[in-house]
N, C-alpha and C positions, 0 to 999 in steps of 0.2 A: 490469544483466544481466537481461533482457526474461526467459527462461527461469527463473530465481528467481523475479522477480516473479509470473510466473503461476503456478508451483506453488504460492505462499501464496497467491493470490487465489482460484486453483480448488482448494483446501483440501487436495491433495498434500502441503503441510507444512502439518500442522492449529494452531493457535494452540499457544503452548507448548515448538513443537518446540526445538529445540537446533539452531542454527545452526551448525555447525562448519565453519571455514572450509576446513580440509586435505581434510574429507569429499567436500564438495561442489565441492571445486575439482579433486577428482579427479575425480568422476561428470562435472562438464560440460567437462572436458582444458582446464582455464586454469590459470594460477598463483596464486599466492595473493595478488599485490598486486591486480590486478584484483578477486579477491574481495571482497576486504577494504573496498575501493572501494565496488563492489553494497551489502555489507553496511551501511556506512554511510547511502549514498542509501536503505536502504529504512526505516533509522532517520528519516532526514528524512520519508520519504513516512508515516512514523507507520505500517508494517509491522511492526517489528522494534526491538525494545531489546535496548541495548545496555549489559552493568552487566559494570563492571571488575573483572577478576580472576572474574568468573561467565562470560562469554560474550555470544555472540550469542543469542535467542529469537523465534520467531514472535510478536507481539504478541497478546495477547488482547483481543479488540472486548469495551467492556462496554456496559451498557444506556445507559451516559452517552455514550457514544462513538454509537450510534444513532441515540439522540430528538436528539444534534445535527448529525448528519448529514440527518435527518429534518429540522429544522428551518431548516438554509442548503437546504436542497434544495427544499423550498416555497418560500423565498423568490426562490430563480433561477427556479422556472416560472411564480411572480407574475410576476415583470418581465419573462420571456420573453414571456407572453402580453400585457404593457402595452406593450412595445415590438413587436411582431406587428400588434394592435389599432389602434397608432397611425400604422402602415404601411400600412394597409388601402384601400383605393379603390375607387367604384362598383362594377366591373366585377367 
C-alpha cells in the first residue's frame, strides 16, 4: 500500500506510531485483509514491527540502522563509479 509507505517515509506516521490496522483501513476505504497484507510488507521492508498480541508500530531508525545504511550505500557508489570508469571511451 504505496500511500502507507509514504506517510512513514515522509514522517506523517513519526516512528513509534501505532499502526492500527481498523484505523487506517478506514482512512484509506480498504479492508482490512489488504491492510494486514501492507502491514506485513512494510515489516519486510524493515518499516514497521510487528510484536504479538502488542500490534503494529512505525519502526524506529537507530544510530545502528544508519552508519549501515551509510555504509552499503558507499559501497554501491564505489562500484557505481568502478563500473562507470570502466565504461568510459576516448571521446
Amino acid at each position: 500500500m504505496p500511500a502507507l509507505r509514504e506517510a512513514i517515509v515522509e514522517g506523517v506516521l513519526p516512528p513509534g506510531s501505532r499502526l492500527s490496522e481498523v484505523q487506517i483501513a478506514k482512512q484509506l476505504n480498504v479492508s482490512r485483509t489488504p491492510m494486514r497484507e501492507a502491514v506485513i510488507q512494510l515489516e519486510r521492508e524493515v518499516l514497521a514491527t510487528i510484536l504479538p498480541r502488542v500490534g503494529a508500530h512505525v519502526r524506529t531508525v537507530t544510530r545502528r540502522d544508519v552508519e549501515e545504511i551509510y555504509t552499503v550505500r558507499a559501497a554501491l557508489e564505489c562500484l557505481a563509479v568502478q563500473k562507470a570508469a570502466a565504461r568510459t571511451t576516448p571521446l
